[in-house]
Phi, psi and omega in degrees: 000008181306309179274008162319143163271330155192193170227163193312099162139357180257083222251131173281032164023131175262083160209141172322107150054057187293312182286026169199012181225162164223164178269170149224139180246120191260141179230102211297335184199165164256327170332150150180144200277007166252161164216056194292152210271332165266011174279154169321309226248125154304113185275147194176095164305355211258335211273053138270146160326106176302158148311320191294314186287335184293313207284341170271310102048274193289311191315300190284340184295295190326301181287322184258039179268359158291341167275318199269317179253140131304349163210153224297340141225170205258137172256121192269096084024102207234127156205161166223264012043269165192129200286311202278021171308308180287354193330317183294305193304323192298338192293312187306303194300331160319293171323312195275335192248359173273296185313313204283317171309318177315279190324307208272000175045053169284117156342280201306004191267107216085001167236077161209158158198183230236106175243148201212112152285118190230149144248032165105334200273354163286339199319332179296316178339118159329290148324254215315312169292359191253335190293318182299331197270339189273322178259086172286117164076027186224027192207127165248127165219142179280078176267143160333021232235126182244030173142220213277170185290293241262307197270277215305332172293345163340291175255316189259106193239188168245167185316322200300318198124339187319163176247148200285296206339308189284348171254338129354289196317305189316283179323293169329286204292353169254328176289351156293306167320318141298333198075003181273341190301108176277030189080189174224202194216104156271138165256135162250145169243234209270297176334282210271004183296336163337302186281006182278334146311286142356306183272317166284324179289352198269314183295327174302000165261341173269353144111019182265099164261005145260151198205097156287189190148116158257158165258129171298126174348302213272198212261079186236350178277121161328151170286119151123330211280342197297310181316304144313267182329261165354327182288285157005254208299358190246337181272324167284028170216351164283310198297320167297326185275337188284319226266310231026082164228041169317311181257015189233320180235187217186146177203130162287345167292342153266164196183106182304000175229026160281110173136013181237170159250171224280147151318158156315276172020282220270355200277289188290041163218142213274129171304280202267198199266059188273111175103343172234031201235166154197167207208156193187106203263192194306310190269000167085014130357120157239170176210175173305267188227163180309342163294007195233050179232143187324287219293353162240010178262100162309333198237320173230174185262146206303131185265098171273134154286020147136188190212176179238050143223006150266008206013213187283182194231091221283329170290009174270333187272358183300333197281305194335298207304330178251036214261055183252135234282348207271292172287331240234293184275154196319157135293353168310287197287339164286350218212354163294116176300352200240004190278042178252166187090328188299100177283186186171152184245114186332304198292347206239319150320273199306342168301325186259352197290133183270336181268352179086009157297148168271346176251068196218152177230110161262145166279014194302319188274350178307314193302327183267008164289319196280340149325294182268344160290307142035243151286000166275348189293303178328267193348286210295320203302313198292342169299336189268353211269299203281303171252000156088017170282104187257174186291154145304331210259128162254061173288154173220142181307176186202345186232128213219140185254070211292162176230086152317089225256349159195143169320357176246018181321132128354115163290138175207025173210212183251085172190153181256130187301129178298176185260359192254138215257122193211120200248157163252112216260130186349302173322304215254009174273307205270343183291299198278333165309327132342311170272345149299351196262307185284351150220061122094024135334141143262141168289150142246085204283119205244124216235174185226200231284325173315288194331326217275290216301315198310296183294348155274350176267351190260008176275305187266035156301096181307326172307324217247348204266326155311292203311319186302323166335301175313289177313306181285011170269355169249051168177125192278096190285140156239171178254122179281070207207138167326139157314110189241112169285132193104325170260110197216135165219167211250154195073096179187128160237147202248126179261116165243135158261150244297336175267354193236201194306128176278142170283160177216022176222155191304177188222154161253036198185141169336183147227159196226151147232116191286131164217142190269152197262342173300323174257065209286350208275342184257031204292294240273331179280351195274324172299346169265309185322292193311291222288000180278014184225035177206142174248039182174148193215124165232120175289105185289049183328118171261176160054038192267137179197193190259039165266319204347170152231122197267342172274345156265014165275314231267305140337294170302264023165289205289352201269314171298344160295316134357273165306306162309332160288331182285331160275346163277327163295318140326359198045022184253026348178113167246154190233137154229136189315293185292358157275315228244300165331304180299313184288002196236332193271148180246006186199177192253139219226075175199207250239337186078356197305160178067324161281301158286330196253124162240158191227129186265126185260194183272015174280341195080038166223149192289160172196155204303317173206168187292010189274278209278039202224292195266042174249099178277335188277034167260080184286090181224111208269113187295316186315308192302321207232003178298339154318353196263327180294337182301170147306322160290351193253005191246079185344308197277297205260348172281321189227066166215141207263037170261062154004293191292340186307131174339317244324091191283109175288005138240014149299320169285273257263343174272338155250346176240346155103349162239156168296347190228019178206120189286138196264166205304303210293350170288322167309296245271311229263347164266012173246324176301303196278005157269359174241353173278303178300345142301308188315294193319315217272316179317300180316321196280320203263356177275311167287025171049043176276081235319139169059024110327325195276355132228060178279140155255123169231099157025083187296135169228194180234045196355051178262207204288147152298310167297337151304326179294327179277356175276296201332123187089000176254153165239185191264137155239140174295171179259032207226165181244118174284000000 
């Protein structure tokens, strides 16, 4: 695997100087000799370019490019209809914008370059080979080609009904030849998903080993089509792994950071080049990109930012500029577990938009988004199950489903295990990896002394054991399970307690440490035996009430600083939740249960965390009351920054009797590790310790958060003085 070129889903974009160039787009013609069945674009021969409008055109980009681009160099963007309809005109306008940068001792002259969107069947074209031969090493073109003979005739026809391909085919394999093909771009629609498999392995045979590819935007998918698409692409991901051709071909339909939710970050950033394009039509009309031009807008009328010869109209590009996922989408689409990856074509918003906005999102495409994360989950686990291959992207997973595989499960919370012996039967095991698989769960198997063999006799089962085979090859199990010395598997965090085997070799893996709270004085030494064979620690306090004693928690907590400093000074960089966490989180960061997390038990009914599985006199209907579990729902903990706090739903519900209000003594002992975790951050930054300094964390007067939110409101009586 040394020599690899990348692995699948690390996917390369064919452009020029992507962080220093911008595009300007010509839109040379309307014309065009295909009437492929899924295109956009209105057709209309009368809609060509003059020479005078280019040339006015180059003239105002030139003279206004300190206003208008920000970099320094420019790609001149040939398209139409079908770009090479125009070939003599794209010569001119070359000629005229290489002269004119000279004369104007313009930046571009000499950083510019030439792309040409096509669907191949002009390429032979004379004119065109003498325009390839006269810009050497300066012209990319973007041909059509879209899978198998059989899917590309499908769609990309001639007026007659006639099919493309074959001439297509030609053409390609001589512009590989040349070395100018800047790839090609399939699309599928409703007609072809069938063929999508097929159709991406045929062009990697054909030796186009990045193969961009989509399903079209608009609002044309079906009850049923998602299924397809999802069928496809799992087959193409069989075929790659069966295959190993991971490292040798690429598609965009897999994409290593599909399958998370989108960031803050990204909620404020644009999909595309939205706001920062510019386009120019026949009539020297400019817009964003061609989609907000009449010939591709079904519904609405063309949106222009202005023409070149009044130039641009700079508040009309101010809406462009803020076009972000943010403004733009459902709560639904804010509350997706699965949106980073989710595109969407501004212009195709506004097509679809019932108010005439730029500030709209259509949803046509979520089922078929939710479709291809999916099969990329597939993908990656059999590349991580099987050859040990991971994602590149460093997201982290956030929704995670535990499985309580018998009532004598490890305790690793706040709960006690039963003493009544209850398995989880094979049936309701596969029932939930399954719904785990179709909504983006990680399975977490919570295992108990047992468990490991149980799931190895229930492999070689005959009812169970292919299906069961099955389900965990679409999914990157992590574990839960007591410590053993001597026993190690990878994905795991290892539960030890005050009693039972201390490790004695380094863990590749988390540690959970159960410690009863009654012997709170003896935390810090016991947090020292563990941490030289673990790089993480999260302390489990049992038997926590309103007795606790916090000030001698708050003393071990400063003794353990102490220790953490002393291995970050060593470069041996140690983690403890209730220390550590606060200082790297920017929100609040703690188990989630009932909003992100859910626990399936060996009864087959969901609960909010394993607490509440095995407590029976809590008669608590999780669907009915799982809104109360969110975070947003909870008044004390939505507007309190001790981020690393526990905020345990069943701790609250055992002291206060609600799911969503954290009792005093919970407040109290997470506001002590949040003011240890300043102490800390200040000691680290007094050594100077590299990559710290700029960190902040918030001076407060750490008290109750419900008290602060309470403060200045009063009771008024009901009665009048």
């Amino acid at each position: 695997m040394e020599d690899k070129k990348y692995v699948i889903g690390d996917f390369k974009q064919n452009s020029w100087r992507p962080k220093e160039s911008q595009q300007l787009t010509f839109v040379v013609t309307q014309d065009c000799n295909l009437r492929c069945k899924y295109c956009y674009m209105v057709k209309n021969d009368k809609n060509t370019m003059s020479f005078d409008v280019a040339k006015e055109t180059i003239d105002y980009f030139i003279d206004n490019k300190e206003t208008l681009f920000i970099r320094d160099y420019i790609i001149l963007d040939f398209i139409g209809g079908e770009a090479l309809l125009e070939i003599k005109l794209i010569d001119q306008i070359v000629d005229y914008f290489r002269l004119a940068t000279y004369k104007k001792k313009s930046k571009w002259f000499g950083r510019f370059r030439i792309n040409v969107q096509s669907n191949g069947l002009l390429f032979d074209n004379e004119d065109f080979q003498k325009f390839i031969r006269k810009n050497r090493n300066l012209v990319s073109v973007g041909i059509t080609i879209d899978g198998t003979k059989e899917k590309h005739d499908l769609q990309r026809v001639f007026p007659n009904g006639e099919g493309s391909y074959d001439i297509v085919e030609r053409n390609y394999k001589k512009a590989m030849q040349q070395g100018i093909v800047g790839g090609t771009k399939v699309t599928f629609g409703r007609e072809d998903l069938r063929y999508l498999k097929e159709s991406i392995i045929h062009l990697w045979s054909m030796g186009i080993e990045d193969v961009p590819a989509n399903v079209v935007y608009e609002n044309v998918w079906k009850e049923g089509d998602d299924v397809i698409y999802q069928e496809q692409l799992i087959a193409l991901a069989d075929y790659i792994v069966d295959n190993a051709l991971w490292d040798r071909y690429n598609t965009s339909f897999f994409y290593d950071n599909l399958g998370f939710k989108i960031t803050d970050e990204m909620l404020m950033q644009a999909v595309c080049g939205t706001g920062r394009m510019y386009c120019v039509d026949a009539k020297g009309d400019l817009y964003n990109c061609v989609r907000f031009m009449d010939y591709s807008l079904n519904g609405k009328p063309s949106k222009k930012i202005g023409d070149i010869y009044y130039g641009i109209d700079l508040d009309k590009v101010r809406p462009l500029q803020t076009l972000f996922p943010k403004y733009l989408s459902e709560q639904k689409c804010m509350d997706c577990k699965v949106s980073m990856g989710c595109t969407y074509c501004a212009g195709n918003n506004y097509d679809e938009s019932d108010n005439d906005t730029l500030y709209y999102r259509s949803t046509a495409t979520c089922n078929m988004h939710k479709a291809r994360v999916r099969a990329n989950n597939y993908l990656w686990a059999r590349l991580y199950n099987e050859h040990s291959i991971k994602r590149s992207v460093r997201l982290r997973q956030e929704f995670f489903m535990y499985f309580i595989l018998s009532s004598e499960c490890v305790n690793y919370c706040q709960f006690q295990p039963s003493d009544t012996m209850e398995v989880m039967e094979p049936e309701k095991l596969l029932e939930g990896l399954r719904y785990a698989f179709d909504n983006f769960y990680q399975p977490v198997f919570v295992h108990s002394a047992d468990s490991q063999q149980w799931l190895e006799n229930l492999l070689a089962d005959e009812t169970y054991g292919d299906l069961l085979a099955a389900e965990l090859k679409r999914h990157v199990v992590r574990h839960i399970m007591k410590y053993e010395k001597g026993k190690q598997q990878k994905d795991t965090i290892y539960v030890i307690d005050e009693t039972s085997n201390q490790p004695d070799k380094e863990l590749d893996a988390p540690v959970i440490f159960n410690f009863n709270a009654c012997n709170i004085e003896n935390l810090a030494d016991a947090v020292r035996k563990i941490l030289p064979f673990t790089s993480r620690i999260n302390i489990n306090l049992l038997g926590v009430d309103n007795n606790f004693d916090l000030v001698r928690y708050g003393e071990q907590l400063k003794i353990l600083n102490d220790i953490l400093l002393e291995y970050i000074i060593k470069q041996q960089p140690r983690e403890i939740r209730q220390l550590t966490d606060r200082i790297f989180t920017k929100k609040m960061n703690n188990c989630f249960a009932g909003e992100k997390n859910i626990t399936l038990a060996p009864d087959g009914k969901f609960y909010f965390c394993p607490a509440f599985y095995f407590n029976k006199n809590l008669k608590l209907d999780f669907e009915k009351n799982r809104k109360l579990a969110f975070l947003s729902s909870a008044p004390a903990c939505d507007n309190c920054d001790a981020y690393h706090c526990d905020r345990c739903l069943y701790r609250n519900y055992l002291g206060t009797g609600e799911l969503n209000t954290p009792t005093r003594m919970q407040c109290k002992i997470a506001q002590m590790e949040k003011k240890c975790s300043v102490e800390l951050l200040e000691m680290l930054k007094e050594k100077n310790i590299s990559g710290f300094q700029n960190f902040l964390l918030p001076e407060s007067d750490y008290g109750d958060p419900l008290e602060k939110l309470t403060k200045g409101s009063s009771m008024v009586s009901g009665s009048l003085l």
